[in-house]
Kinemage of the C-alpha trace (Angstrom):
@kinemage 1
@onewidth
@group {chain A} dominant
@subgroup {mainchain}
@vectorlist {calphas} color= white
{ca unk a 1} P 23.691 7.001 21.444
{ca unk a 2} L 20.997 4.219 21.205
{ca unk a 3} L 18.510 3.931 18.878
{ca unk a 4} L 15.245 3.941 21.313
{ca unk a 5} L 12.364 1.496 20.372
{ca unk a 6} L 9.965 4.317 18.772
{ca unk a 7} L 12.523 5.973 16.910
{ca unk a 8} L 13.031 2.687 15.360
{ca unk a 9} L 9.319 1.754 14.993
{ca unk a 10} L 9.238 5.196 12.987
{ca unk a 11} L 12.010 4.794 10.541
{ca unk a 12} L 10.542 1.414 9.629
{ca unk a 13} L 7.480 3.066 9.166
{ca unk a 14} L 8.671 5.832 6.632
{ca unk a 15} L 11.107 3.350 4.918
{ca unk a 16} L 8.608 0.250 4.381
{ca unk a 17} L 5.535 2.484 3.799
{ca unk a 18} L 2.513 1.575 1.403
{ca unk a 19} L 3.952 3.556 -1.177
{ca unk a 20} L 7.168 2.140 -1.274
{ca unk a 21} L 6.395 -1.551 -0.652
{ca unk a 22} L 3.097 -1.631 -3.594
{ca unk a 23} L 5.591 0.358 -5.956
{ca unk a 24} L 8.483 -2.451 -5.423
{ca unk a 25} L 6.104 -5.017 -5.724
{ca unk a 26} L 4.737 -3.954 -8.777
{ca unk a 27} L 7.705 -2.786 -10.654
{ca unk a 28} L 9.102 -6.494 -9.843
{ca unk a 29} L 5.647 -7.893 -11.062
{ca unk a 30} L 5.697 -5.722 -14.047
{ca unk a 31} L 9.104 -6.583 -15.061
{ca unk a 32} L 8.540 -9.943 -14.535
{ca unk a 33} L 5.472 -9.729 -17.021
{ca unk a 34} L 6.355 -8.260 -19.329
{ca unk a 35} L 9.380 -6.758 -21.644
{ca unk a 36} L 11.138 -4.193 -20.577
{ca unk a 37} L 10.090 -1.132 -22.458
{ca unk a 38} L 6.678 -1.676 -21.355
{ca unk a 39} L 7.252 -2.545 -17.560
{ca unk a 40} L 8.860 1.048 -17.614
{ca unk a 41} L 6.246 2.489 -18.613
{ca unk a 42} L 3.556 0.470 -16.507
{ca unk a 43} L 6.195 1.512 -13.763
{ca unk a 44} L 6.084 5.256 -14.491
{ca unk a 45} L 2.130 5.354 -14.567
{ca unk a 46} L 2.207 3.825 -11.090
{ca unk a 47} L 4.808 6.262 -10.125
{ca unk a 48} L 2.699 9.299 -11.279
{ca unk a 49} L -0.374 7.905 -9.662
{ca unk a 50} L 1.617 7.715 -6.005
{ca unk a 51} L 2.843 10.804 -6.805
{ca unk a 52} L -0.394 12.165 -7.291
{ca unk a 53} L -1.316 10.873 -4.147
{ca unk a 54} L 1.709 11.712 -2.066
{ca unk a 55} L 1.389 15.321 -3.014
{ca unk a 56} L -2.085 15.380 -2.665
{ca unk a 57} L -1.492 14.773 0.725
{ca unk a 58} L 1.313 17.227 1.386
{ca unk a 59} L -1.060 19.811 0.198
{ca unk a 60} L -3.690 19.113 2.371
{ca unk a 61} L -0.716 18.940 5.173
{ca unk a 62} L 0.056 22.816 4.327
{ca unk a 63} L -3.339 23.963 4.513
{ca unk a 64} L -3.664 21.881 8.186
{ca unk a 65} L -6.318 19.767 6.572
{ca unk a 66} L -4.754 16.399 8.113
{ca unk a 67} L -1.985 16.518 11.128
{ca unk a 68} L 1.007 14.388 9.823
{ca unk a 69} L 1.409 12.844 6.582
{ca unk a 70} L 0.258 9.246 7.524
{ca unk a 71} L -3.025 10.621 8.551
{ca unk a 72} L -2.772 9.304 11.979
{ca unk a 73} L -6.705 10.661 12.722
{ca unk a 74} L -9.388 8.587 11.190
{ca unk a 75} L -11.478 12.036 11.048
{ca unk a 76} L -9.069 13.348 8.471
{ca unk a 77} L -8.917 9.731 6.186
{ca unk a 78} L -11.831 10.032 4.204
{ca unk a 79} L -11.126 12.579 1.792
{ca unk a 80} L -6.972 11.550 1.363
{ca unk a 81} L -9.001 7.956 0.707
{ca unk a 82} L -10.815 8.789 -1.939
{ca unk a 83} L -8.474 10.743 -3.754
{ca unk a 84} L -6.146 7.711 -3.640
{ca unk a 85} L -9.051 5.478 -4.917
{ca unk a 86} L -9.545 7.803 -7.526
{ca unk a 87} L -5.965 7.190 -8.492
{ca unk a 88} L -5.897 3.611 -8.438
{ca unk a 89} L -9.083 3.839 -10.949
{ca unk a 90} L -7.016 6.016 -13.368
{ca unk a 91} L -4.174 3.644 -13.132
{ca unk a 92} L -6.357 0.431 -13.580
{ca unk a 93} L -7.854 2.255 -17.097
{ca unk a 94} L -4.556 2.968 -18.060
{ca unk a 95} L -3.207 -0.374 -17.796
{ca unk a 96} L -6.880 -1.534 -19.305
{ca unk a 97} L -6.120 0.795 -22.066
{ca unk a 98} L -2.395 -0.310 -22.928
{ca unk a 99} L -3.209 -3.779 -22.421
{ca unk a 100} L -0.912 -4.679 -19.850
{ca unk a 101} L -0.456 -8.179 -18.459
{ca unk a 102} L -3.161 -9.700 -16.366
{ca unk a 103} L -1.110 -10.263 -13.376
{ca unk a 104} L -0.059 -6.477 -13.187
{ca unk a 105} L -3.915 -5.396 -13.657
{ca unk a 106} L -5.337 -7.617 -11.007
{ca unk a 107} L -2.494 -6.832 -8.303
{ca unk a 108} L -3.660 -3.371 -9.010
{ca unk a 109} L -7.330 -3.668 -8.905
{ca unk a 110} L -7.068 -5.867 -5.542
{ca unk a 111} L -4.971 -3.665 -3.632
{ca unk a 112} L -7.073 -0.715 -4.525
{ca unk a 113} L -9.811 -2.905 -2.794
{ca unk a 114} L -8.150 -3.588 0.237
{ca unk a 115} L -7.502 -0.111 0.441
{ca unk a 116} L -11.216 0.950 -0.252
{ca unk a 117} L -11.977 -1.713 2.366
{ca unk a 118} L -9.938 -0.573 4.658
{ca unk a 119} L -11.240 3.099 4.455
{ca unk a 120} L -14.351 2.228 5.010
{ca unk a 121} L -13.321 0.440 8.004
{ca unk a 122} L -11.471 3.299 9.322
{ca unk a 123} L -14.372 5.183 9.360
{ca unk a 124} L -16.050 3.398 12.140
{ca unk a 125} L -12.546 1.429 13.826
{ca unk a 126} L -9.270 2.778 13.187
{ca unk a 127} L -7.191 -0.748 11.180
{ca unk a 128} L -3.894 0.021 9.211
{ca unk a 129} L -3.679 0.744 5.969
{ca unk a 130} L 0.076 0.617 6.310
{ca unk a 131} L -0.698 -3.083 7.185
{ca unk a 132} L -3.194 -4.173 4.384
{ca unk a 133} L -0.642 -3.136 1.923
{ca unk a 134} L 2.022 -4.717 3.336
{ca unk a 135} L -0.674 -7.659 3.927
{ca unk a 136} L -1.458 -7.595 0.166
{ca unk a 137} L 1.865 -7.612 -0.922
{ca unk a 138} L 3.053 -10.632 1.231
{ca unk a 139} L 0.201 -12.536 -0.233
{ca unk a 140} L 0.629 -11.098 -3.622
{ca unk a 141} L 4.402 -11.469 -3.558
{ca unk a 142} L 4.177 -15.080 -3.083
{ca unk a 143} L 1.250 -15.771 -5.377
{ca unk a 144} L 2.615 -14.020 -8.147
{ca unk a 145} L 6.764 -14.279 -7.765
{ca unk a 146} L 7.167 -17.517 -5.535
{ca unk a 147} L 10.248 -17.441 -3.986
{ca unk a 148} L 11.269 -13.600 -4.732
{ca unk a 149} L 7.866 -12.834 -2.698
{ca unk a 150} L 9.578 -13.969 0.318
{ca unk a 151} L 11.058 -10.716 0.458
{ca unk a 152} L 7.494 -8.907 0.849
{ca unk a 153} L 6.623 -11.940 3.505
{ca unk a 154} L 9.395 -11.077 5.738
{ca unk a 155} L 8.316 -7.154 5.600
{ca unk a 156} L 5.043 -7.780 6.903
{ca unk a 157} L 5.787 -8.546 10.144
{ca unk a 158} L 8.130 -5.535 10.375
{ca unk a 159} L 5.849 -3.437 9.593
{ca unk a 160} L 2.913 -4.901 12.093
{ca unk a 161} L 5.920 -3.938 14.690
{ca unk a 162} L 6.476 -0.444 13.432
{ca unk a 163} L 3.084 0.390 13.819
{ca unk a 164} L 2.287 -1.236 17.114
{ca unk a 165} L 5.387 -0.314 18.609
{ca unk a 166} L 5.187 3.508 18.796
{ca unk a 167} L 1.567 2.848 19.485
{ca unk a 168} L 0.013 4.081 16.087
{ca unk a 169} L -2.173 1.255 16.353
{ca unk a 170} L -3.184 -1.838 18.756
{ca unk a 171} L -1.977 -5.067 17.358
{ca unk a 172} L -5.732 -6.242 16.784
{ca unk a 173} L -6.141 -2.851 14.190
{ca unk a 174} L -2.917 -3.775 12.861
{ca unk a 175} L -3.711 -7.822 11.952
{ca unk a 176} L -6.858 -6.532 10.464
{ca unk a 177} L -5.328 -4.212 8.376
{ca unk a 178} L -3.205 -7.455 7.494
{ca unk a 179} L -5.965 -9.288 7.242
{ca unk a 180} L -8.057 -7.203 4.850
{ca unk a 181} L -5.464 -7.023 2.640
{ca unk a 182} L -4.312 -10.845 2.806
{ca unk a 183} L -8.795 -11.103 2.053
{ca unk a 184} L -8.142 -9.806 -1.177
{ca unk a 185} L -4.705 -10.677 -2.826
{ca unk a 186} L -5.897 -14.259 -2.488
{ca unk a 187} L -9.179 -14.788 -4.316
{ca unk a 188} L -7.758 -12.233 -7.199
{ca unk a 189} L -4.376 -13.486 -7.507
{ca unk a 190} L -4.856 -17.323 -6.277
C-alpha cells in the first residue's frame, strides 16, 4: 500500500509540530548554554509549560470547545492562544528568576512573540502557527547553534509542505506564518 500525499502531509505535521520542534531547539540551546544540571531543569520547565498547553487543549477538545487538536478554525484560536501566551510568560519569569543564560531567555521571549503575533493575525487571516515556529527556529537555530541549526533549516520547508499539502493552509498563510516568525528570531537573537 502507498503512502498517499495527505497522509504524508499529516504525519509530518504531528511529528515536526510546534511543540516538538521549539522543545528540541531549546533543550539543544539550553544544553549548549549552560551545564548540565541546569539545562535539565530549564528543559523540564519548558516541558511543563507545553504540557500545560497540550492538555489545555485536549480539554477543551473533550468538551467540543475546538474541533481537532491543531485548532484548524481561526474562531476557536483565541482562547487556546492566550492560554499558551500565558505559559510562555510563566516560563520567561522562571528562567528570569533562576537566572538562566541569555540566549535561552531571549529564544523564549521571541518565539512567544511570534506566536502572539501570529494570533493576532489569525484573528482577521488565517497564517500558520505551525510555520512561525518552525520559521523561528530555522532562524534561531542558525543564529544561536551555527551549523547544528541546519537541522531546524531543513525542517522548515517540510513543514511549509505538510501544511499546504493537505490543504490546511494556502502557501501565502503558510510563508507568513514563516515569515512572522523569521521577523522576530532575527532582531532578538541577531
Amino acid at each position: 500500500m502507498t503512502l498517499q500525499t495527505p497522509a504524508l502531509a499529516r504525519a509530518l505535521t504531528n511529528a515536526l509540530n510546534p511543540f516538538f520542534i521549539f522543545t528540541a531547539l531549546y533543550a539543544i540551546v539550553a544544553f549548549a548554554e549552560d551545564s548540565p544540571g541546569e539545562a535539565v531543569l530549564y528543559l523540564a520547565l519548558e516541558l511543563v509549560a507545553a504540557g500545560a498547553v497540550a492538555g489545555y487543549v485536549l480539554f477543551m477538545r473533550r468538551r467540543s470547545r475546538v474541533g481537532d487538536f491543531w485548532i484548524t478554525a481561526r474562531a476557536e484560536r483565541l482562547t487556546p492562544a492566550l492560554f499558551l501566551l500565558a505559559a510562555f510568560v510563566a516560563l520567561l519569569v522562571a528562567l528570569a528568576l533562576l537566572d538562566a543564560p541569555r540566549a535561552l531567555f531571549l529564544l523564549t521571549l521571541s518565539m512567544g512573540l511570534a506566536s502572539a503575533t501570529v494570533a493576532l493575525l489569525t484573528l482577521v487571516w488565517k497564517a500558520s502557527a505551525h510555520c512561525t515556529v518552525a520559521g523561528h527556529a530555522a532562524t534561531a537555530g542558525l543564529l544561536l547553534l551555527g551549523p547544528l541549526g541546519f537541522l531546524f533549516l531543513l525542517v522548515l520547508p517540510l513543514v511549509v509542505w505538510s501544511r499546504v499539502a493537505p490543504k490546511a493552509h494556502t502557501l501565502p498563510q503558510a510563508l507568513a506564518g514563516a515569515a512572522v516568525g523569521v521577523g522576530f528570531a532575527v532582531p532578538f537573537l541577531a
